[in-house]
LUMMI-180616 format. One record per residue (C-alpha): residue number from 1; y, x, z; residue in three letters. Coordinates in Angstrom, 3 decimals. Example, Ala and Ser with C-alpha at 12.3 -4.5 7.8 and 13.67 -1.06 7.14 Angstrom:
+-----+----------+----------+----------+-----+
:   k :       py :       px :       pz :   r :
+-----+----------+----------+----------+-----+
:   1 :   -4.500 :   12.300 :    7.800 : ALA :
:   2 :   -1.060 :   13.670 :    7.140 : SER :
+-----+----------+----------+----------+-----+
REM end
This chain:
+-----+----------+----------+----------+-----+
:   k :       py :       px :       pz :   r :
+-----+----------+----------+----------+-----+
:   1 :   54.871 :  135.986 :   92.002 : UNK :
:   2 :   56.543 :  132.539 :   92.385 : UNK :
:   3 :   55.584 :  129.791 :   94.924 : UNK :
:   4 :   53.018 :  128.000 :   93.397 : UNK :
:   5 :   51.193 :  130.481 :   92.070 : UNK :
:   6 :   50.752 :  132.154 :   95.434 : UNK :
:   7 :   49.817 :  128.617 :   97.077 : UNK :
:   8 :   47.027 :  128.706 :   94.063 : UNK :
:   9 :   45.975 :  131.864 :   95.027 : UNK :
:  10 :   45.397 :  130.387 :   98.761 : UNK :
:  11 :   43.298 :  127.431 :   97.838 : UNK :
:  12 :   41.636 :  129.189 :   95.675 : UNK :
:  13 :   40.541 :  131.548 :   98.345 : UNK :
:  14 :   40.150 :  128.851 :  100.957 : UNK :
:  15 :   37.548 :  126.670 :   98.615 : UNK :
:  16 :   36.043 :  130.055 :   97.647 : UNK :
:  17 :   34.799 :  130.373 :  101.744 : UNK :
:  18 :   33.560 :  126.473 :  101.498 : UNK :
:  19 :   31.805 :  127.050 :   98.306 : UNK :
:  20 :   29.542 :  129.610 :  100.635 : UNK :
:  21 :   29.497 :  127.199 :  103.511 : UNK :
:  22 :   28.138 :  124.180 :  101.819 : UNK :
:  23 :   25.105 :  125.953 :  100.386 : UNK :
:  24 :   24.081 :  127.481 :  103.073 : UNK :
:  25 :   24.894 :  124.277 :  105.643 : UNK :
:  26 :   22.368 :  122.479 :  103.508 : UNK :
:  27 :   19.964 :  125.534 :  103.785 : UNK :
:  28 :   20.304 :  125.416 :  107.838 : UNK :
:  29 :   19.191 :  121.942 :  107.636 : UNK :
:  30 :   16.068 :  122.214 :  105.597 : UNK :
:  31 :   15.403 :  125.171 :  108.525 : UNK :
:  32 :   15.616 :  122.591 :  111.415 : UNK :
:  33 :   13.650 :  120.276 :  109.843 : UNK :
:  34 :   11.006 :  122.787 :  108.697 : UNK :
:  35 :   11.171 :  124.113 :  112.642 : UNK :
:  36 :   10.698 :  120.430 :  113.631 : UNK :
:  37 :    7.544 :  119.746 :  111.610 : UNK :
:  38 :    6.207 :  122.864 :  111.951 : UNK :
:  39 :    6.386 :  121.925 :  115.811 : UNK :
:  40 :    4.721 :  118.889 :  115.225 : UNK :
:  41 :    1.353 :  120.645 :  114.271 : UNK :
:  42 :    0.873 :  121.512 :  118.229 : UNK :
:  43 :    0.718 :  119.227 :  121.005 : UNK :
:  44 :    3.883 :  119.474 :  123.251 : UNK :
:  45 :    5.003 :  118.853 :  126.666 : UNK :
:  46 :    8.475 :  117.268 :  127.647 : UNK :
:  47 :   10.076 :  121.221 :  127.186 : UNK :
:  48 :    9.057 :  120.481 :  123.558 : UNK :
:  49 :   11.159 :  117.286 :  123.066 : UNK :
:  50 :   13.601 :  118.732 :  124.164 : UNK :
:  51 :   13.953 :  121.456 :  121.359 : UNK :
:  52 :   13.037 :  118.813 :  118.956 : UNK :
:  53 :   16.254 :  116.840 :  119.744 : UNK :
:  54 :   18.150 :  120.170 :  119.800 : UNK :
:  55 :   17.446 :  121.067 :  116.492 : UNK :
:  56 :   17.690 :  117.586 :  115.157 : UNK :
:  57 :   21.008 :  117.643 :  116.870 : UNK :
:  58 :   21.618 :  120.662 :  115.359 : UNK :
:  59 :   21.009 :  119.756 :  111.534 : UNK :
:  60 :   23.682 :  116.812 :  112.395 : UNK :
:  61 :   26.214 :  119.718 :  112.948 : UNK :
:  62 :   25.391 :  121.660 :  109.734 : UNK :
:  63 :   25.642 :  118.026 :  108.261 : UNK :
:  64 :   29.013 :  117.941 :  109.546 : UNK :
:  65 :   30.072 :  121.165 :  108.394 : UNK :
:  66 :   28.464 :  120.340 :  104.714 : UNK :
:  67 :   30.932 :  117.547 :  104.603 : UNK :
:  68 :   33.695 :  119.486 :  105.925 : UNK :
:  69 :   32.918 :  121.625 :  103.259 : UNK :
:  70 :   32.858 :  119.382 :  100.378 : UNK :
:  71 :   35.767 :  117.788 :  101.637 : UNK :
:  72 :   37.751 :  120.983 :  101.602 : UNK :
:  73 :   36.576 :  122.009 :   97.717 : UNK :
:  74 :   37.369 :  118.534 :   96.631 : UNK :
:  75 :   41.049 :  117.899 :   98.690 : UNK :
:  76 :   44.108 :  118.965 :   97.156 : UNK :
:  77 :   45.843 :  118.445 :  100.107 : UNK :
:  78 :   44.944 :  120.107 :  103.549 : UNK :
:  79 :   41.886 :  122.079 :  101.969 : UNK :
:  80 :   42.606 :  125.126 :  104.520 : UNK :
:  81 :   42.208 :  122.607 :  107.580 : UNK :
:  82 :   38.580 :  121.563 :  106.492 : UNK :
:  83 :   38.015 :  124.698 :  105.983 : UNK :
:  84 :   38.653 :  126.237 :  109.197 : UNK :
:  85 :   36.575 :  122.922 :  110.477 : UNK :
:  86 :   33.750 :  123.506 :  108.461 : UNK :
:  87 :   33.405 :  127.581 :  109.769 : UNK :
:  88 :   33.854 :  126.873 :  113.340 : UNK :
:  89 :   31.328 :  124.002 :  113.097 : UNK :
:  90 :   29.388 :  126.055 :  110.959 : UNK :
:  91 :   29.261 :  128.853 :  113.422 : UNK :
:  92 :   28.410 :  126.297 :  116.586 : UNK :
:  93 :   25.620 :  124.739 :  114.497 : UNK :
:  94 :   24.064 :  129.111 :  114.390 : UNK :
:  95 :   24.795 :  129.435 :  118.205 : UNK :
:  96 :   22.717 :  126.017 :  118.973 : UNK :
:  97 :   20.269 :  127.535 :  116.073 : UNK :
:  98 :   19.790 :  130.562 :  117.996 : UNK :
:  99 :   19.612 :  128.665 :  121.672 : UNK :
: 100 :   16.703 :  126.584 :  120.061 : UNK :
: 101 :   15.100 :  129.573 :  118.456 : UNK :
: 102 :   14.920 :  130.979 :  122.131 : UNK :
: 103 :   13.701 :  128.260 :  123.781 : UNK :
: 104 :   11.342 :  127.630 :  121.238 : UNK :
: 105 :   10.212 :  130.973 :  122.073 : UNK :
: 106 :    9.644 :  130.100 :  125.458 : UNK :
: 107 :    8.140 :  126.644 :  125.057 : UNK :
: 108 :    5.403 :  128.350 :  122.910 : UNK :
: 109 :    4.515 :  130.979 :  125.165 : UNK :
+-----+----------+----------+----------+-----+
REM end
C-alpha cells in the first residue's frame, strides 16, 4: 500500500465519523428547541429560565460542532483536526443535554 493511498484511506475514515456528526448535530438542535417550546406551554419561575438559556446555549454547541463537521468533510487539509473538534464538542453539547434534561426534571416537579 503506498503513501497516498493509505492517507486516502484516513480521510476517508475521518469524514466518514463527520458525515454521522453533522446529521445528528442538526437533530440535537431541533431537540433543544422542541424542549424550549414545549416549556413555553407552562408558566415558569426563574429555575425555568434558567434551563431555557441552557438549552439554547446548548443548541449553540451542537451548532458549533455542525460546522466543525462540515468543515472537516469539505477541507482537504487538516480534516482529522475538525474532526476531533467536532466529537469532543459534540459530546459536551450531550453532557449539557443531559444536565438540562435533569434539571428540567426537577424544575417540573
Amino acid at each position: 500500500m503506498s503513501s497516498s493511498s493509505a492517507n486516502d484511506q484516513v480521510v476517508v475514515v475521518a469524514r466518514g465519523l463527520s458525515a454521522h456528526i453533522l446529521p445528528t448535530s442538526a437533530t440535537m438542535i431541533g431537540v433543544c428547541m422542541t424542549v424550549l417550546s414545549i416549556g413555553h406551554l407552562r408558566q415558569g419561575g426563574h429555575s425555568r429560565v434558567v434551563v431555557d438559556k441552557l438549552l439554547a446555549a446548548d443548541a449553540l454547541v451542537f451548532l458549533a460542532s455542525a460546522v466543525l463537521s462540515f468543515m472537516s468533510i469539505r477541507s482537504r487539509h487538516g480534516a482529522a483536526q475538525h474532526e476531533r473538534r467536532a466529537e469532543m464538542v459534540f459530546l459536551v453539547g450531550l453532557a449539557v443535554l443531559a444536565i438540562g434534561a435533569v434539571a428540567l426534571a426537577f424544575v417540573i416537579a
